[in-house]
N, C-alpha and C positions, 0 to 999 in steps of 0.2 A: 534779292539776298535774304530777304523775312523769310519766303515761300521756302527758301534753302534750308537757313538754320530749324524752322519747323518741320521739316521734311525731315534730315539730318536726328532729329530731337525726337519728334514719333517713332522713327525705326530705331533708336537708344532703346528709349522706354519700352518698347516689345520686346527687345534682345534680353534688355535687363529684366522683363516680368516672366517671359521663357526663363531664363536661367534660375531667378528664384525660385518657380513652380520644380523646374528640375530638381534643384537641391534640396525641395520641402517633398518631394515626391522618395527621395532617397533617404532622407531622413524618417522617413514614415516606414519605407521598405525595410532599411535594416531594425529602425526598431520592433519592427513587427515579425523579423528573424531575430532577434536575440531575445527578445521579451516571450514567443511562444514554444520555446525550445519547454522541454519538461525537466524537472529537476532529475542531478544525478540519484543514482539508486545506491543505497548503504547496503553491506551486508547484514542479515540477523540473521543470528543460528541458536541454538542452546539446547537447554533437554527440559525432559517433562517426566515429572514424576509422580508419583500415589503414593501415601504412605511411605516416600522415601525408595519406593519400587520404580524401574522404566516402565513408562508404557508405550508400548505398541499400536501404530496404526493412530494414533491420537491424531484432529486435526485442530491446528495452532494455527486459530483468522487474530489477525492484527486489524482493527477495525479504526480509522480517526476520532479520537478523544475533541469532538468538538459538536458545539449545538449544532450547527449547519454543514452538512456534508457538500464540498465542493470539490469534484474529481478535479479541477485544473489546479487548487490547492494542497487536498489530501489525498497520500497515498494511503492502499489495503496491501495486503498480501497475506497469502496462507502460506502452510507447512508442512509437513506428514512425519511422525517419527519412526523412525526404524527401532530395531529390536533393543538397540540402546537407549531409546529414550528420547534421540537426537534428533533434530529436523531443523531446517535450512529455509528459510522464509525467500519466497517467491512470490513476485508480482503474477495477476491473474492475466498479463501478456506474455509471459512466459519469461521475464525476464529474473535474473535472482537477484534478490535484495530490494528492500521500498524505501520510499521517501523518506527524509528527516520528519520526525514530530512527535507529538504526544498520542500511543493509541492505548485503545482497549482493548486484553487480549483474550479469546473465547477458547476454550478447552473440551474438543467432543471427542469421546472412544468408543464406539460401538461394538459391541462383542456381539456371538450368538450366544445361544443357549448353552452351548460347551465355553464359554467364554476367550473364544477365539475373536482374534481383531479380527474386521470386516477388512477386504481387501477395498483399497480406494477407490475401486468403481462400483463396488456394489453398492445399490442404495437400499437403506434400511429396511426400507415401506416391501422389498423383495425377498426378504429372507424369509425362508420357511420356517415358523419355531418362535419367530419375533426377536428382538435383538433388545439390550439394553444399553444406554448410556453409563460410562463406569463413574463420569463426573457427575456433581449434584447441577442440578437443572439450571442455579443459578452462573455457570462458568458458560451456558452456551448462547449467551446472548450478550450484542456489547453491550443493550443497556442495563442487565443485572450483574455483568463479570465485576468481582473483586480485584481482577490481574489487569494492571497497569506497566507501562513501556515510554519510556523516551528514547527514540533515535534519533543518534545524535552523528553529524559528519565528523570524519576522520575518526571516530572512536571503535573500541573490536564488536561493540554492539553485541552481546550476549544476555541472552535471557531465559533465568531456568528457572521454571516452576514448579515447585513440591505443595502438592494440595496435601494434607494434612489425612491422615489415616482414619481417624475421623467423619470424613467425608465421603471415605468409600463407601461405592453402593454395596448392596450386597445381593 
């Protein structure tokens, strides 16, 4: 009867260390589906302005306002504005709208010689004539832009920027 109840007691103790490993095995699974999902995406849209003017063709990078840049933590997105000034921030997977946070925003316009916006696939370094920047040098980079942004969930998330006439190149 010893040899029993031992018998009996070893095959418990497997069932029961099976079935803990099962449920620490599932606990790990779903935390590791909910935990690597990416965060929801917010809207941002607004306009961009010179001197109180739209500009055209501008591109608006929303850059993470933080010392250490961590994609699984911070989102990016850019923007292009249309002839009113306007543009619609998109994630660079093609999705619209970026993550909640705090960024820095960069402001590039590229014209030619006639001071036409560059269309968004042309790149600068191929235009015949040379191109200029309409913003001053300091808007196109996140670590020297001025223009700051918190998005925030469930808010309309708009963001308009009037760089000051002043600052036009010329």
């Amino acid at each position: 009867m010893d040899m029993l109840q031992r018998d009996t007691s070893a095959r418990f103790g497997d069932a029961l260390r099976r079935r803990i490993g099962a449920v620490c095995l599932l606990v790990v699974v779903v935390a590791a589906i909910v935990g690597c999902g990416k965060p929801p995406m917010h809207q941002v849209q607004g306009t961009v302005r010179l001197g109180g003017k739209p500009v055209n063709g501008c591109k608006v990078g929303f850059f993470p306002d933080a010392t250490h840049f961590d994609p699984n933590r911070h989102g990016f997105g850019f923007g292009i504005t249309d002839l009113d000034g306007h543009y619609v921030m998109q994630h660079p997977q093609g999705e619209q709208g970026i993550w909640a946070g705090k960024y820095k925003v960069t402001l590039v316009a590229w014209v030619n010689k006639a001071g036409e916006a560059l269309a968004p696939d042309i790149k600068p370094s191929e235009v015949e004539g040379g191109v200029r920047n309409l913003f001053p040098d300091t808007y196109d980079a996140p670590s020297t832009t001025p223009e700051r942004a918190v998005v925030r969930k469930g808010e309309a998330n708009v963001f308009d920027f009037d760089v000051p006439a002043s600052a036009v190149r010329k």
